[in-house]
C-alpha positions in Angstrom: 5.1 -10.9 -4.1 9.2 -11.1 -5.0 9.3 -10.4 -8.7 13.3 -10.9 -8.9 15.6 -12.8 -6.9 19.2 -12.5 -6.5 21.2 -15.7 -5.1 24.2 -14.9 -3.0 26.1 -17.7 -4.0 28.1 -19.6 -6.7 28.3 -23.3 -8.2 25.5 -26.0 -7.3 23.3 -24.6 -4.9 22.6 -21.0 -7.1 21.8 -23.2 -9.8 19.2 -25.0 -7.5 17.9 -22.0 -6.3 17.5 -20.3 -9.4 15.8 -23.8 -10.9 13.1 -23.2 -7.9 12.4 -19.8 -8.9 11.9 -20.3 -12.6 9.4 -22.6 -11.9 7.9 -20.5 -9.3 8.2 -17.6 -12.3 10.7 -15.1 -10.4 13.8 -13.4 -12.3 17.1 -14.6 -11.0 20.1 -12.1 -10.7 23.4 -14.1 -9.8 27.0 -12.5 -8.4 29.9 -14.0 -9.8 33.7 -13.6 -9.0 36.6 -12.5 -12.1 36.6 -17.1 -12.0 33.3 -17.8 -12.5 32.7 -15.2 -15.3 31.4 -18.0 -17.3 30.1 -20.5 -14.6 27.0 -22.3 -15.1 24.9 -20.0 -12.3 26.2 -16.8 -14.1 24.8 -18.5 -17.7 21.4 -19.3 -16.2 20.6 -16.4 -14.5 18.3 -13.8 -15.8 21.4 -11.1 -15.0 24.3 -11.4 -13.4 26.8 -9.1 -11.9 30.0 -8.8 -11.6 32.5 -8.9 -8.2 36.1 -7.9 -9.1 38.4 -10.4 -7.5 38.7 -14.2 -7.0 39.1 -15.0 -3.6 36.2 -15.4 -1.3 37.1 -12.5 0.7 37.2 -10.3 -1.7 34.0 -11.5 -3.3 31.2 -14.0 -1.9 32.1 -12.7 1.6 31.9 -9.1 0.6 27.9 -8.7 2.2 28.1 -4.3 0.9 28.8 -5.7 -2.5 26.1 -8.6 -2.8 23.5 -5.7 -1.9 24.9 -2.8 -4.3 24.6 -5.9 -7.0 20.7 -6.4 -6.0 20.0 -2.7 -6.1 21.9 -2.6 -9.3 20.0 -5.2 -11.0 16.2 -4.6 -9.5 16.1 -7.1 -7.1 13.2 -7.4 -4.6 15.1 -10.6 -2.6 18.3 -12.5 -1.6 18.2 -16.3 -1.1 21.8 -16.8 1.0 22.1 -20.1 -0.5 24.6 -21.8 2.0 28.2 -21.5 3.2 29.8 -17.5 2.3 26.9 -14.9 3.9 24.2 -17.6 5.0 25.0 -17.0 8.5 25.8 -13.4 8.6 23.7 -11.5 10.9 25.2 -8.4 9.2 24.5 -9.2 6.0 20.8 -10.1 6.5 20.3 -6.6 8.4 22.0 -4.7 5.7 19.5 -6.9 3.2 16.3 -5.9 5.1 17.7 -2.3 5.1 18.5 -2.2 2.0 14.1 -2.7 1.6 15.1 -6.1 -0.1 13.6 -9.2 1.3 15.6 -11.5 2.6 15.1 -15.1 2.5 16.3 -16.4 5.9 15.3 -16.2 9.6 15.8 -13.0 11.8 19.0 -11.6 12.1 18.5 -12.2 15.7 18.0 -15.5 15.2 21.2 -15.9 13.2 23.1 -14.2 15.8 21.4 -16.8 18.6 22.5 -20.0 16.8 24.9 -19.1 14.0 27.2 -19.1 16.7 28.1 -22.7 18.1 29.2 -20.9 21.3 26.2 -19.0 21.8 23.6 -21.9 20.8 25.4 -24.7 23.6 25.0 -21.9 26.0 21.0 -21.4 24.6 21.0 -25.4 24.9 23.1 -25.2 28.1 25.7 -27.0 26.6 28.9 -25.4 27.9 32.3 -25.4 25.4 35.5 -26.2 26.9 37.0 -23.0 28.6 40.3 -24.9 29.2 41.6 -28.0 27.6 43.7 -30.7 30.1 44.5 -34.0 28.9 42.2 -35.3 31.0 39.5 -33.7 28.0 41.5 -35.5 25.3 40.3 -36.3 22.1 39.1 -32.7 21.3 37.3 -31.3 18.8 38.3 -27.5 17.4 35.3 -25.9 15.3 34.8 -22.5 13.8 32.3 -20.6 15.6 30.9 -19.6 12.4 29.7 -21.4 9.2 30.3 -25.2 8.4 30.9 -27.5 5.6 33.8 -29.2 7.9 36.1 -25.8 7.8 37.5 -24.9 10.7 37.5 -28.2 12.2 40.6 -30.3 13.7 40.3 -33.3 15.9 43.5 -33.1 19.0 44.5 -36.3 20.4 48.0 -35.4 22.1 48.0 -31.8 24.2 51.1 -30.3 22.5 49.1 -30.3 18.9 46.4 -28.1 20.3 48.3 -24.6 19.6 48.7 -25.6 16.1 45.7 -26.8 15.2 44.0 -23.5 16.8 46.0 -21.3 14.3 45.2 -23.6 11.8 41.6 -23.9 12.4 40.6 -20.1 13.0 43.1 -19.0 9.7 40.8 -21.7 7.5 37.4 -20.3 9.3 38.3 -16.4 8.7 39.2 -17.4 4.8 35.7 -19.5 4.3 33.3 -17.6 6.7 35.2 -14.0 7.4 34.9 -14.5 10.9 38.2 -17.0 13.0 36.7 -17.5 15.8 36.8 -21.0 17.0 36.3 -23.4 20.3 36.8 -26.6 21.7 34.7 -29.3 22.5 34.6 -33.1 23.6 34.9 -35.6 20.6 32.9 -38.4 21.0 34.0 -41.4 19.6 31.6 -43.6 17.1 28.5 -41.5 17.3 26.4 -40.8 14.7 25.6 -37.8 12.8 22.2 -37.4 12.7 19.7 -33.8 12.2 16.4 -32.5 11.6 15.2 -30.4 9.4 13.0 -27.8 10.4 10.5 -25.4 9.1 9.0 -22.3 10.5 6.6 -19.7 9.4 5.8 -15.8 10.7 2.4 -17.3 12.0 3.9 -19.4 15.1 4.3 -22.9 12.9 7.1 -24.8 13.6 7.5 -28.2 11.3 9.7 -30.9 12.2 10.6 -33.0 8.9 12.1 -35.9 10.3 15.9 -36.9 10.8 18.8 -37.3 8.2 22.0 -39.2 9.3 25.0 -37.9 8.1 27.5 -39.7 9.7 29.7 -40.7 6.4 31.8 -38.1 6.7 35.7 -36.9 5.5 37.4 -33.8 7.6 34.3 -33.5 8.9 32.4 -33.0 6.0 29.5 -34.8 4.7 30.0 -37.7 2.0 26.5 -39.5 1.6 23.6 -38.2 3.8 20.1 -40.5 4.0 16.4 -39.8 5.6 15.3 -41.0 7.4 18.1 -42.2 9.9 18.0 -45.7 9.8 17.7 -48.2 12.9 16.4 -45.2 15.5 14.1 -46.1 18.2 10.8 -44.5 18.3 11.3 -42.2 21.5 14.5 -41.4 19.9 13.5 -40.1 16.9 10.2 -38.2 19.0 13.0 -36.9 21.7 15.2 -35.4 18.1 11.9 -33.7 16.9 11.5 -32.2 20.4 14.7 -30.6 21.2 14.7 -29.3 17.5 11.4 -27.8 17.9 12.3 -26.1 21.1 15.6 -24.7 19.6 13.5 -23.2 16.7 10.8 -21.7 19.1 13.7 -20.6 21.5 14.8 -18.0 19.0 11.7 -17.6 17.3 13.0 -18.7 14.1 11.7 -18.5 10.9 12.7 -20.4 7.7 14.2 -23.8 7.0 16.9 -24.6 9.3 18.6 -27.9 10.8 19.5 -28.6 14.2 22.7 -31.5 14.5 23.1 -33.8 17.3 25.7 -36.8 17.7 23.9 -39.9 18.7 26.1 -42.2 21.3 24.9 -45.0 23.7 21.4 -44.1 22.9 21.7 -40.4 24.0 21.4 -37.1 21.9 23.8 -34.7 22.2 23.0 -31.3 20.8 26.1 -30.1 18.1 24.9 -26.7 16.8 21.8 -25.0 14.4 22.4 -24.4 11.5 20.4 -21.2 10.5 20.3 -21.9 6.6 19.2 -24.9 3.9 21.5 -27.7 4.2 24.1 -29.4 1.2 21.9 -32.6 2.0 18.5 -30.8 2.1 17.2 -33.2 -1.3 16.9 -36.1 1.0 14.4 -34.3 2.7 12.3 -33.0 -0.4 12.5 -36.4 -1.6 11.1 -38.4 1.6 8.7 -35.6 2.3 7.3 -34.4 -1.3 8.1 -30.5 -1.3 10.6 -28.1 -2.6 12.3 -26.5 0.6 13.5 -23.7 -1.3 9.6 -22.9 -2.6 8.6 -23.2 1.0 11.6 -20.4 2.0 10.3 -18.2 -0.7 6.5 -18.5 0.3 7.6 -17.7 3.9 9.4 -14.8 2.9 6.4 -13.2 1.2 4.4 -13.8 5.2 2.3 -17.1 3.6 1.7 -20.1 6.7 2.6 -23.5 6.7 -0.3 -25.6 6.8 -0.9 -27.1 10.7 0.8 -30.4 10.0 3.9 -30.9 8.0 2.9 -33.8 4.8 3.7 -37.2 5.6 6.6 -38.6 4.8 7.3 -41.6 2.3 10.0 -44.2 1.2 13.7 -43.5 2.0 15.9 -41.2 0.2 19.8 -40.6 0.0 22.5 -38.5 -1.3 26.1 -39.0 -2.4 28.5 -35.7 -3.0 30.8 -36.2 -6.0 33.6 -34.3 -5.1 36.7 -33.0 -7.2 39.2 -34.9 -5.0 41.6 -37.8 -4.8 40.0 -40.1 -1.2 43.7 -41.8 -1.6 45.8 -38.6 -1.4 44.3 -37.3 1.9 41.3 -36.1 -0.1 43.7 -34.2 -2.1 41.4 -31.4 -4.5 41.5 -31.9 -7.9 41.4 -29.5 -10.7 40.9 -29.4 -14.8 38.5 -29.5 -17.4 35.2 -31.4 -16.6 34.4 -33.1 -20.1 31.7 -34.4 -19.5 29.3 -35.8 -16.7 25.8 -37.5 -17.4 24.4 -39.6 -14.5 21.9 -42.1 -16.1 18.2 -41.2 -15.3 16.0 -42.5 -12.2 18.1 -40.1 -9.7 18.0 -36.3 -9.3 21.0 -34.4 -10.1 21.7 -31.1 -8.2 25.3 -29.8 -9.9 27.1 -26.3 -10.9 28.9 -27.7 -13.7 28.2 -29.1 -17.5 30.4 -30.7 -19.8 33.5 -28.3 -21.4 33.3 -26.7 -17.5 36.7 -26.2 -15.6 36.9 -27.0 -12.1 39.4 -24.1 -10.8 41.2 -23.8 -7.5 39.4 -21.5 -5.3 36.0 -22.7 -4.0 34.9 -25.7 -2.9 35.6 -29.2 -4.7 31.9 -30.1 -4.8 30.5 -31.1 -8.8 27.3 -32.5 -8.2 24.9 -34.1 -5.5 23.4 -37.7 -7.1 20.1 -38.3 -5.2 17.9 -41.8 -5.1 14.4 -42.2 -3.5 12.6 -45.4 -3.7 10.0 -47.0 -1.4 12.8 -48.7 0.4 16.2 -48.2 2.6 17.5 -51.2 0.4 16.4 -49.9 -3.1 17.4 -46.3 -2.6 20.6 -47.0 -1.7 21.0 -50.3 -4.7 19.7 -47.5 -7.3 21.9 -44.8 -6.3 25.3 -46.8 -6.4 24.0 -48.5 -9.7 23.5 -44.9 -11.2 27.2 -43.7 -9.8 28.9 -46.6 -11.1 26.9 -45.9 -14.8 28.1 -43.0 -14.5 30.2 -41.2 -17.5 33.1 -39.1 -15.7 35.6 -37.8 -17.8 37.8 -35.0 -16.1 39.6 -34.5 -12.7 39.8 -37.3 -10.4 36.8 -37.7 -8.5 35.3 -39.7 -5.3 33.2 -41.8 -7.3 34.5 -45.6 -6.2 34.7 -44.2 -3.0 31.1 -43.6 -2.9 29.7 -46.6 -4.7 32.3 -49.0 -2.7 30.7 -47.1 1.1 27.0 -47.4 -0.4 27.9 -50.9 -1.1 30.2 -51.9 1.9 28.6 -54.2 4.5 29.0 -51.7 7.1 26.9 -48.8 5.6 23.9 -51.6 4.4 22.7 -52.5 8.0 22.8 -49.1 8.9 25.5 -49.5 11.8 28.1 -46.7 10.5 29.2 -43.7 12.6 31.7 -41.1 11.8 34.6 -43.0 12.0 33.4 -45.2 8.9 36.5 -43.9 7.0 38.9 -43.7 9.3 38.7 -47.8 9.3 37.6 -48.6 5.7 39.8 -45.8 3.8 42.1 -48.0 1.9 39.7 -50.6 1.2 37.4 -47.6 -0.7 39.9 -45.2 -1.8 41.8 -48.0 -4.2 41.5 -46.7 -7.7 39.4 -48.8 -10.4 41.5 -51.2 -12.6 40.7 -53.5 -15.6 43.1 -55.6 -17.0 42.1 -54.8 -20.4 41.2 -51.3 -20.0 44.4 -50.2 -21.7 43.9 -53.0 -24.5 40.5 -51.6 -25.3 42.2 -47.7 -25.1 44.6 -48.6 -27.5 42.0 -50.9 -30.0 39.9 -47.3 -29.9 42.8 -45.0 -31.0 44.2 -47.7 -33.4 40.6 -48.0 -35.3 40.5 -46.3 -38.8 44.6 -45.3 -38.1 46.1 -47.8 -39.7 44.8 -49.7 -43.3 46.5 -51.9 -45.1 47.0 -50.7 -48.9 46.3 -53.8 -50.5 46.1 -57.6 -49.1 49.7 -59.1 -48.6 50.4 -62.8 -47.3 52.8 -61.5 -44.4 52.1 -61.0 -41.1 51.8 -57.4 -39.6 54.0 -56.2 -36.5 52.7 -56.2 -33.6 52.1 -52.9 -32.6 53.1 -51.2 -29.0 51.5 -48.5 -26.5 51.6 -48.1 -23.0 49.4 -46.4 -20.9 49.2 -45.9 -17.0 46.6 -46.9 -14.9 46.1 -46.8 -10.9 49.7 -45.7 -10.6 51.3 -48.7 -12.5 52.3 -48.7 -16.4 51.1 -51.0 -18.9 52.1 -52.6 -22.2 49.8 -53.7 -24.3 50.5 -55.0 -28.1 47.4 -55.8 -31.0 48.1 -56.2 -34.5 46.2 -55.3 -38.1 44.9 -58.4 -39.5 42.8 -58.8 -42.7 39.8 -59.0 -40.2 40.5 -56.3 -38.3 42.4 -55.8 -35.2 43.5 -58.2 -33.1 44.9 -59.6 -29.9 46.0 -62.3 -27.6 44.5 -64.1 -25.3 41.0 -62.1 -26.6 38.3 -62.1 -29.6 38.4 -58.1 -30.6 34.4 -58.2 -31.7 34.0 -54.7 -32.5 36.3 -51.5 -32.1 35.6 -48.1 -32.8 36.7 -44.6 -31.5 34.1 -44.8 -29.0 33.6 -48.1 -28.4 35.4 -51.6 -28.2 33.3 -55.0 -26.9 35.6 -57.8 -26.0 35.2 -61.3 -25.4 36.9 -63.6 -23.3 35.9 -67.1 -22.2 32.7 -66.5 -24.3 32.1 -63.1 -22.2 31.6 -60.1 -24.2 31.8 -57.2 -22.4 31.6 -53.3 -23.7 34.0 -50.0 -23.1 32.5 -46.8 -24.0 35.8 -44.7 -24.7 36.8 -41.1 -24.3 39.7 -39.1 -25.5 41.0 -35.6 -24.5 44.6 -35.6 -25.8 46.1 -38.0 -23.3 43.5 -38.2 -21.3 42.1 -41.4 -21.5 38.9 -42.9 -20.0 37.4 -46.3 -20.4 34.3 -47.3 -18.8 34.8 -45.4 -15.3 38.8 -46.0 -15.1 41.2 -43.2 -16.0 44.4 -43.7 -18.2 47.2 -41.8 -19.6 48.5 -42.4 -22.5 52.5 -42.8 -22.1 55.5 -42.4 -24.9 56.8 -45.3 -26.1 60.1 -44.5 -24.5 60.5 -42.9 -21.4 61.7 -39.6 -20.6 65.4 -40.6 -18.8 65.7 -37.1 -17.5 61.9 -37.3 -15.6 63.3 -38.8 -12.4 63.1 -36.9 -9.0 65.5 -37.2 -6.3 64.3 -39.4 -3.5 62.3 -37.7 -0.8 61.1 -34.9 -3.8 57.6 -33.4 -1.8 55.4 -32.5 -5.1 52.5 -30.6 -4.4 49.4 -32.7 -4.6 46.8 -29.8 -6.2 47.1 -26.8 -7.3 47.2 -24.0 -4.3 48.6 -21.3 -2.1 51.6 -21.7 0.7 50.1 -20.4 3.2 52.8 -21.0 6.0 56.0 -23.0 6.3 56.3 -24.5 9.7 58.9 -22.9 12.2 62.2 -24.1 12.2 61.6 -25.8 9.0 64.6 -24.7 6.4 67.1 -26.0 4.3 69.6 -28.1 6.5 66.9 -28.6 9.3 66.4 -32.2 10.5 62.9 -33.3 10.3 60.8 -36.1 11.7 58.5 -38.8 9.9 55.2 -37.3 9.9 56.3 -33.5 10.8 53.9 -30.6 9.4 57.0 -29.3 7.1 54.5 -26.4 5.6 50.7 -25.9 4.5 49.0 -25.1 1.1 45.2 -24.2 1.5 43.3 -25.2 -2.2 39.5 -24.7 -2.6 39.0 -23.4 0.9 40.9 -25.9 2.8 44.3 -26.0 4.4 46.4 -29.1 3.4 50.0 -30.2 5.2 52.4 -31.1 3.8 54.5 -33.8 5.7 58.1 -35.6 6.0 57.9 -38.7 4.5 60.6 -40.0 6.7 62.9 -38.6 9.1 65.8 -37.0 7.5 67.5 -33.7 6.4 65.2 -31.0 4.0 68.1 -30.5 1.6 66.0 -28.3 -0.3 62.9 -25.8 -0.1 61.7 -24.1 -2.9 58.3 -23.6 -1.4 57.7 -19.6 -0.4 54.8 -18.4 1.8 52.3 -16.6 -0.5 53.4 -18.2 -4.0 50.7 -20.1 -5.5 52.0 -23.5 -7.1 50.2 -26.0 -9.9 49.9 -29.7 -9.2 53.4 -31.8 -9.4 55.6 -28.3 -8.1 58.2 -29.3 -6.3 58.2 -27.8 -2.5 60.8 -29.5 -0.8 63.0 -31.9 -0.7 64.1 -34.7 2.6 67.2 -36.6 1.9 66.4 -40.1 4.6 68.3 -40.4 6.4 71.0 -42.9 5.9 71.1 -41.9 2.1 74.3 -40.3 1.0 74.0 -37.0 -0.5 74.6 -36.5 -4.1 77.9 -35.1 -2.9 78.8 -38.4 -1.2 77.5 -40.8 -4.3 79.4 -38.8 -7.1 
């Protein structure tokens, strides 16, 4: 029986290990990097030990010094988690060598499907050897790992080079391993898996299908079980082929074969030899606790002869740390606070006073909603979203209540193109009209008090405040009653709290402060001086960075004097385990370029600069 447990991970999915095993009464050891001394998986563990470093390669991905930390601390097992070591052959060998027990399938088995080459070729599914234009779109993955690194979609022939460098130098930083291929793409298909389940005893469970096809660079966005709208002999024809991977490599463990769904045909995608981001749908739909079931497996207990039977619908939304309308852009800062109102499960690595730093993945918390319907799962889930209190870095939260709500995603007819057509409509940031009114009624409230009652009236008083990009000017006064304002009946305004009413409406804003900071209801403000900064402006064509990160290459020929097109890849900053590029905004000269491969940069540094062209130089307009 496993007595302690260490988790080779970090952030949400350690926490929801280590959750598991204290009700299963095991001792949880975590690892943490020099960052996440004081992350919430280091505070809830049982022990913890230390790896010197930040980056992943020096750390998570560093399999001799995950072990030396279990030996260290008296553990008997090692849960992978997943992403980092999850699909390391090496590191589950050096695991069982170690005499520890490791919670995963045979390194054999790893070795068989971790690989996306190897697995087509065990599926005989061939990758590209060559790529013509005649194969164009393309897709480039990372051999090893997931989580949408590594992965580049090539529509024109001459990108191809560059997107290979690009994808295998984003696949060595998240996985340790660049190696990479090319496949077809295949236009509006669907995403859609299976989980499965295998014991030492010969057992192989197939737990239904998942679709998966909301998806951003590749990544998943909101995952649901079962697939909706799938024929019978569909769904039978998913099980089988995912049964027959499993058996084909003797697996053993929780794993989750992928196939894209076109025209009514499955085609197989890859294994994934590990528990999945979206694995709650599953638990949900099918009443266990996949991560108990991986532990009991470990310790050589069998699955019963049937897997339970499955019930209602179920489905996930990822709150990211990102910005959908700046190319997904991370984000980065203190997390104030998050509470998600009750009647969904919350999965997260993060509680309030928590800051979200630069170098793992963006990922806060994974919302999940089962109810006996398609239909209710997915009304209760955007209802809790939208109730949700957010106050910190930008998130994708309208993004995912506007998709679980869009017309599209509610008769179940989305594929993986669903934001490449709806983006904008999503991604638009939430307004209210009075939002700054009701900001500046909560920090006027207990300010301001008249000394003793005089019959003159009191001047209106001024603040501005941006919202969605725009600035706003809003004015209230001090009356004997209270504050006031036009055009709307101020019924009640605290620090915290201010209801309005307008045309016999009332409606509340729950308000929260963190220096300028501002957040009412779900919409973010900053609170502005009352006269502007003159000396604040930026040249035209100033390229800020967009999150905090590293340059990790600046395009050749790119320098100062070089003539640059709209669109072209001037340089690239990789944040939270992704590379970002950085383009031309329109074709013109760089007249400047400050950025410098290898120097790590904070939000709103200015990289570069592209004069238009047609704009005189400051030479010319002095």
């Amino acid at each position: 029986m496993i007595t302690t447990l260490l988790v080779a991970n970090r952030g949400e999915i350690a926490c929801r290990v280590m959750r598991t095993c204290r009700a299963m009464g095991i001792r949880t050891v975590a690892v943490h990097s020099d960052a996440d001394a004081d992350a919430l998986h280091t505070r809830e563990a049982d022990a913890a030990v230390r790896l010197p470093g930040t980056a992943p390669a020096d750390t998570y991905l560093r399999g001799d010094l995950v072990v030396k930390a279990a030996l260290a601390a008296g553990a008997d097992a090692v849960h992978p988690g997943y992403g980092f070591l999850s699909e390391n052959p090496g590191f589950a060998r050096a695991v069982r060598d170690a005499g520890l027990t490791w919670i995963g399938p045979p390194p054999e088995a790893i070795e068989a499907m971790a690989s996306k080459t190897r697995a087509k070729e065990l599926m005989g599914v061939e990758p590209l050897k060559e790529v013509t234009e005649a194969d164009l779109p393309v897709l480039v993955k990372a051999a090893a790992g997931g989580g949408g690194r590594g992965m580049r979609v090539v529509r024109r022939l001459a990108d191809l080079d560059a997107e290979l460098a690009a994808a295998r130098a984003e696949a060595a930083s998240a996985f340790g391993d660049g190696e990479v291929f090319t496949e077809p793409y295949v236009e509006g298909g669907r995403h859609v898996e299976v989980q499965v389940l295998a014991d030492t005893h010969g057992t192989v469970w197939a737990l239904g299908t998942r679709d998966c096809s909301l998806q951003r660079r590749h990544q998943k966005v909101i995952e649901e079980a079962p697939a909706p709208g799938l024929p019978p002999r569909l769904t039978e024809e998913l099980h089988a082929l995912a049964v027959r991977a499993a058996r084909a490599v003797s697996y053993v463990g929780a794993g989750t074969v992928e196939f894209l769904v076109a025209d009514g045909r499955a085609h197989f995608l890859e294994m994934n030899t590990r528990l999945q981001v979206e694995h709650p749908v599953t638990e949900a739909v099918f009443g266990i606790d996949l991560v108990a079931e991986q532990i009991r497996i470990a310790e050589g207990r069998p699955l019963d002869g049937e897997p339970p039977r499955p019930h209602g619908h179920a489905v996930e939304a990822r709150l990211y740390a990102e910005d959908p309308a700046r190319q997904w852009a991370p984000q980065t800062g203190r997390l104030h606070r998050l509470a998600v109102p009750g009647g969904v499960r919350l999965d997260t690595g993060y509680t309030d006073g928590d800051t979200v730093g630069v170098h793992y993945d963006p990922l806060l918390a994974k919302a999940v909603a089962h109810a006996p319907t398609r239909a209710e799962a997915v009304r209760a889930l955007a209802s809790a979203l939208e109730r949700a209190v957010i106050h910190g870095p930008v998130t994708n939260r309208g993004l995912l209540v506007r998709s679980l709500r869009h017309e599209e995603f509610a008769r179940g007819r989305m594929d993986t193109g669903f934001y490449d057509r709806h983006l904008d409509a999503l991604s638009a940031p939430a307004t209210d009209p009075y939002a700054p009114l009701a900001a500046a009624l909560a920090d006027a409230h207990g300010r301001s008090r008249f000394g003793g009652w005089r019959n003159l009236p009191a001047q209106p008083q001024v603040k501005r405040y941006a919202m969605a990009g725009e600035e706003h000017e809003v004015r209230y006064r001090h009356t004997r009653d209270g504050l006031a304002a036009d055009g709307v009946r101020v019924v009640r305004a605290e620090p915290d709290l201010v209801v309005l009413e307008t045309d016999g409406v009332r409606r509340r804003y729950t308000v929260g402060r963190y220096g300028d900071q501002v957040y009412v209801n779900d919409i973010a403000l900053t609170a502005l001086p009352r006269f502007p900064d003159p000396a604040a402006q930026l040249a035209p064509g100033s390229l800020l960075a967009p999150m905090p990160g590293t340059v990790v290459r600046i395009a050749d020929g790119v320098a100062e004097g070089a003539a640059v097109e709209a669109g072209q890849p001037l340089l690239w900053l990789e944040a939270m385990k992704m590379q970002h590029r950085i383009t031309a905004p329109a074709a013109g000269v760089v007249t400047a370029l400050h950025a410098v491969t290898g120097r790590q940069v904070e939000p709103g540094t200015l990289l570069a600069v592209v004069q238009p062209a047609g704009t005189p130089s400051s030479e010319e307009s002095a």
